[in-house]
C-alpha positions in Angstrom: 91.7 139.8 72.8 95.0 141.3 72.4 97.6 140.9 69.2 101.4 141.6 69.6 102.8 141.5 66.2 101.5 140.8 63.5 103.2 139.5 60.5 102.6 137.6 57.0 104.7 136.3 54.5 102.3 135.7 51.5 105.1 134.0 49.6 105.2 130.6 52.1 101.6 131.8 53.6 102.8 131.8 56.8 100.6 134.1 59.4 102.8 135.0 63.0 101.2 136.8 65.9 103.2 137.3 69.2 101.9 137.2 71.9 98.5 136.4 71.7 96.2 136.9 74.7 92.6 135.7 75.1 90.9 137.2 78.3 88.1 135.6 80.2 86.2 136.8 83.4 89.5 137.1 85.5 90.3 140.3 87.6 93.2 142.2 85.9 95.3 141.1 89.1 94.9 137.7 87.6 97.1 136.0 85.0 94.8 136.1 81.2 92.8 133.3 80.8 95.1 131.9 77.5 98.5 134.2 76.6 100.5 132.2 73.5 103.9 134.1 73.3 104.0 133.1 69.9 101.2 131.7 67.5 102.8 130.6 63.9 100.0 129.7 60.9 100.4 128.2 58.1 97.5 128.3 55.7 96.6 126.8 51.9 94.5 127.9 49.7 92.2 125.5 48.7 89.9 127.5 46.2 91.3 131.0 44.8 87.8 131.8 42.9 85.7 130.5 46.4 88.3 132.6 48.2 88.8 129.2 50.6 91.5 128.9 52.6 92.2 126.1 54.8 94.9 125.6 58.3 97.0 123.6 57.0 99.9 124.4 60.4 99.5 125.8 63.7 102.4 126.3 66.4 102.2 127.5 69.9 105.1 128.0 71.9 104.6 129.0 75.2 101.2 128.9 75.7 99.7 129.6 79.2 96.0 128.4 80.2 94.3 129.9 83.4 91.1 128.7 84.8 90.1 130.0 88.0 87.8 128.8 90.5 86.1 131.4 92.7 84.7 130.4 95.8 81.4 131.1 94.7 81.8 128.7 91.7 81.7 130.8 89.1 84.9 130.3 86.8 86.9 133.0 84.5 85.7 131.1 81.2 83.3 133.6 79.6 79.6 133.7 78.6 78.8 134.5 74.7 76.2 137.3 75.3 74.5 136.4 72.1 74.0 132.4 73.6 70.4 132.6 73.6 69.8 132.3 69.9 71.1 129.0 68.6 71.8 130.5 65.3 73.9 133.4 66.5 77.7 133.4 66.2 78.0 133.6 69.6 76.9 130.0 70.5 79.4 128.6 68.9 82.3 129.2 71.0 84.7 127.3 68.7 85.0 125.9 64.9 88.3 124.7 64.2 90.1 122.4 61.5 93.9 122.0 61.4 95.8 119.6 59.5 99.4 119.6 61.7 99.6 120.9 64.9 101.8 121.2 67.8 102.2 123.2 71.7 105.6 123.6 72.3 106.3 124.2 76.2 102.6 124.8 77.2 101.4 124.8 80.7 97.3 124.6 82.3 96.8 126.1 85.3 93.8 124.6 86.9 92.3 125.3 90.7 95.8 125.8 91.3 97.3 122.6 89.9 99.7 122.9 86.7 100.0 120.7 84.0 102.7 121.1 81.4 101.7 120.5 78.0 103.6 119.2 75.3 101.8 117.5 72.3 101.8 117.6 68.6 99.4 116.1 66.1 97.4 116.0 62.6 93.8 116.2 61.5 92.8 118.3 64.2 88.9 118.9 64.7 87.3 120.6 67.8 83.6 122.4 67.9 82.5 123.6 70.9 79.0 125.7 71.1 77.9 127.3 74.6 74.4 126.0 76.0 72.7 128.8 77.2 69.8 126.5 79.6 71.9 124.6 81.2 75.2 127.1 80.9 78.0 124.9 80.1 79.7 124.2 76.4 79.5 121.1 74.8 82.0 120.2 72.3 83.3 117.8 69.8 87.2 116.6 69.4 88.9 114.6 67.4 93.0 114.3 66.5 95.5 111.2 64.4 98.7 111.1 66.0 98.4 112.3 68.8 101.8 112.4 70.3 101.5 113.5 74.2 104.2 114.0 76.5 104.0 115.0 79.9 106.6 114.7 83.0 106.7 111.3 84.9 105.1 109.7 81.8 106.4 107.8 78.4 105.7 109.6 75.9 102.8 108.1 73.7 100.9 108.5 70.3 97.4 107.4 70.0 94.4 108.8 67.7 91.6 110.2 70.0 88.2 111.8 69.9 85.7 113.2 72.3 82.1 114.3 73.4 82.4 116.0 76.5 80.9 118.9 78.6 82.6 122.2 80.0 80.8 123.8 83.5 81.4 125.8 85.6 83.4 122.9 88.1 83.4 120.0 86.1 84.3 118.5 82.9 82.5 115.1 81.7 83.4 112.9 78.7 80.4 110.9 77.6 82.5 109.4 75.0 86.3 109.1 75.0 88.2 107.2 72.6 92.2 106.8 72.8 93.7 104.0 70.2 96.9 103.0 69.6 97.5 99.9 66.6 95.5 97.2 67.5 94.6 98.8 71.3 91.6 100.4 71.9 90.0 102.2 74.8 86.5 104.0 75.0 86.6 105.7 78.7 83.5 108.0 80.2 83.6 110.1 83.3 84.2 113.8 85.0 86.6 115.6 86.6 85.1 118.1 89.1 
């Protein structure tokens, strides 16, 4: 991991870190495996005497995501060292709760395909724990208002959640829910 700048306002509890860079498996040749030029926080405190504090806003702008593919298989995401005891911090990969959110100009670079990203949303939830047996991560994901807009597309807003599976080349949904008003759709499949 590497921090830019740090800064926080405790008046408006605002937390800003530029850039941000996450680092997986990849050579240093390669591009970081997430670098966020800017990450902007907001937070609330929800209990000063529990010392609780809760997300209540998260901002990316310019976020890049790289996942390689190597010939061999193997990907760049990395392998918590401490997987093989369930209780250890290291299984769980991610815990997160926001309550707004939003990617501003984002782009995932995948086996050489890009995707830019634009979305914003509320009532963020995602868990994602590593699975040291069968070596993947599973993970939970739920969002309200999920407003998505990519190029060539409409832009829509739908409420969604997720049970899905991360390996090495492939990503399964075994549930998939997207619903709009009165419209729902509950989808299951891979992408390998």
């Amino acid at each position: 991991v590497e921090l830019g700048n740090f800064s926080f306002d405790w008046r408006s509890l605002q937390v800003t870190v530029a850039p941000l860079i996450l680092h997986g498996t990849e050579s240093a040749t390669e591009p970081p495996l997430v670098r966020v030029e800017n990450v902007s926080i907001g937070l609330r405190v929800i209990s000063a005497l529990e010392r609780r504090i809760d997300l209540s806003s998260l901002r990316l702008d310019h976020p890049s995501v790289y996942i390689a593919i190597y010939p061999d298989g193997k990907t760049n995401l990395p392998v918590p060292r401490a997987a093989q005891d369930k209780t250890s911090w290291g299984a769980y990969a991610v815990d997160l709760a926001v309550r707004r959110y939003e990617v501003v100009d984002g782009l995932v670079e995948f086996d050489d395909r890009q995707l830019p990203v634009n979305l914003r949303g509320e009532d963020l939830r995602l868990d994602m724990t590593f699975e040291a047996a069968t070596k993947r991560y599973r993970g939970d994901l739920a969002s309200r208002h999920l407003h998505l807009a990519i190029p060539l597309a409409t832009p829509v807003e739908f409420d969604t959640s997720a049970t899905f599976t991360l390996e090495r080349d492939r990503l399964s949904f075994t549930r998939l829910r997207l619903a709009s008003g009165q419209t729902r759709a509950d989808l299951s499949g891979a992408v390998s």
